[in-house]
Structure formats: structure tokens, C-alpha cells
C-alpha positions as CSV (number, residue, x, y, z in Angstrom):
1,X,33.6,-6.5,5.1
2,X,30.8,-6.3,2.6
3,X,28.6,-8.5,4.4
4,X,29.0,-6.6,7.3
5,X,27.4,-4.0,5.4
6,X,25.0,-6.0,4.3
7,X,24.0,-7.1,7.3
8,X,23.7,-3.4,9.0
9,X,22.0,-2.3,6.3
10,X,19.3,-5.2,6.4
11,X,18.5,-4.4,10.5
12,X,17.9,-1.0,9.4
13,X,15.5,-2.0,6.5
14,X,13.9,-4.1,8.9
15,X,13.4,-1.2,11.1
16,X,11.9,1.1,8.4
17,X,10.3,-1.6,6.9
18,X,7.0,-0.9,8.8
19,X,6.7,2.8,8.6
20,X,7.3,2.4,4.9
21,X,4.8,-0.1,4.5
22,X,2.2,1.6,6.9
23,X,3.0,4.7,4.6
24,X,2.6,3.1,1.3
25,X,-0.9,1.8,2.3
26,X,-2.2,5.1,3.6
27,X,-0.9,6.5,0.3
28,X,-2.8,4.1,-1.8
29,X,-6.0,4.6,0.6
30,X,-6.1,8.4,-0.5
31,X,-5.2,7.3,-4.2
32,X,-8.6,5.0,-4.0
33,X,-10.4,7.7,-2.0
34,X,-9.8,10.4,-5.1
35,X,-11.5,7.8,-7.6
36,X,-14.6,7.3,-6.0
37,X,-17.8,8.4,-7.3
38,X,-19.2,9.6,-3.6
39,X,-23.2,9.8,-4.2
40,X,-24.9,13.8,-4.3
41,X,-26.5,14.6,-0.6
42,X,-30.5,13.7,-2.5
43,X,-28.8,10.4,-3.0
44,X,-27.3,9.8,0.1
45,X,-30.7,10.6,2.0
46,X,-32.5,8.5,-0.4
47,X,-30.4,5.4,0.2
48,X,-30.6,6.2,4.1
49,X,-34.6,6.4,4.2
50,X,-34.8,3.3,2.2
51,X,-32.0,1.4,5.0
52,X,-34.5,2.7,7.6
53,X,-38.2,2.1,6.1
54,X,-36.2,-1.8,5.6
55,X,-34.8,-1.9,9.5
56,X,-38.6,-0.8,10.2
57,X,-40.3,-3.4,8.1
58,X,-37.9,-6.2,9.4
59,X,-38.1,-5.5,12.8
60,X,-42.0,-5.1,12.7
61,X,-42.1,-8.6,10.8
62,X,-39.4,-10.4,13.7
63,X,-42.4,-8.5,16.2
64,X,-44.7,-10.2,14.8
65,X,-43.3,-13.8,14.0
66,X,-41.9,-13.4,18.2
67,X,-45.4,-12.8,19.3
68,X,-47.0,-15.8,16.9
69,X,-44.2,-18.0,18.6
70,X,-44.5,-16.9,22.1
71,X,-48.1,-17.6,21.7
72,X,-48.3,-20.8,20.1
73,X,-45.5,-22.5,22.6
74,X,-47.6,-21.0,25.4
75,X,-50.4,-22.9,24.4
76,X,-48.6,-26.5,23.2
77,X,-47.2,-26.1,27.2
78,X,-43.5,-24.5,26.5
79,X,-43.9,-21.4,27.3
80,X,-42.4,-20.2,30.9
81,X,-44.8,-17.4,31.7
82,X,-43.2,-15.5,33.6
């Protein structure tokens, strides 16, 4: 009789086990969330205006290297043109 028990009991811990789980995460999550050291709003925009003035420059210099590329494979015969 006891490991019918035993065996009832370990369906329904099976059952629960993912609710539990997904519920001990999401706990955990908020736990970390509470320690973080979130940056002030000047920080925040500071960080963002330096991510953008970098996207800027990059894609300026990828611009730039594209048209040198284009131009020189154009000229050696590679190029499609059109």
C-alpha cells in the first residue's frame, strides 16, 4: 500500500513540478532585480548618446569602405552596374 502512495504522490509532484519551478525562477528574477544598481536618468542618456554617436560613426565608416569597394570592383571589371 505505501508504494501506492508513493506513486500518487509522485504524478502529482510531477504535475506541480513546473508551476513551482516557473515560480521559483520568477521569484529569484525579482530577488536579482532589487539588487541592481539601475544607473540615474543623466546616466542613462549619457550611455544612450554615446551607443548612437558609435552606430553613427560605424555606419558612416561601412558607407564609406561600400562606396571605395563598389568603386574599385567597377573599375577591375566586377562590378554589375546596374
Amino acid at each position: 500500500m505505501a508504494t501506492a502512495k508513493t506513486g500518487e504522490r509522485g504524478w502529482v509532484t510531477k504535475l506541480k513540478s513546473p508551476f513551482q519551478r516557473a515560480s521559483e525562477f520568477l521569484r529569484g528574477v525579482l530577488l536579482e532585480l532589487k539588487r541592481v544598481v539601475w544607473p540615474s536618468r543623466e546616466e542613462a542618456s549619457a550611455y544612450t548618446v554615446v551607443v548612437l554617436v558609435t552606430i553613427i560613426v560605424v555606419a558612416i565608416w561601412m558607407g564609406a569602405l561600400e562606396i571605395v569597394f563598389s568603386s574599385l570592383a567597377k573599375v577591375a571589371g566586377f562590378g554589375g552596374g546596374g
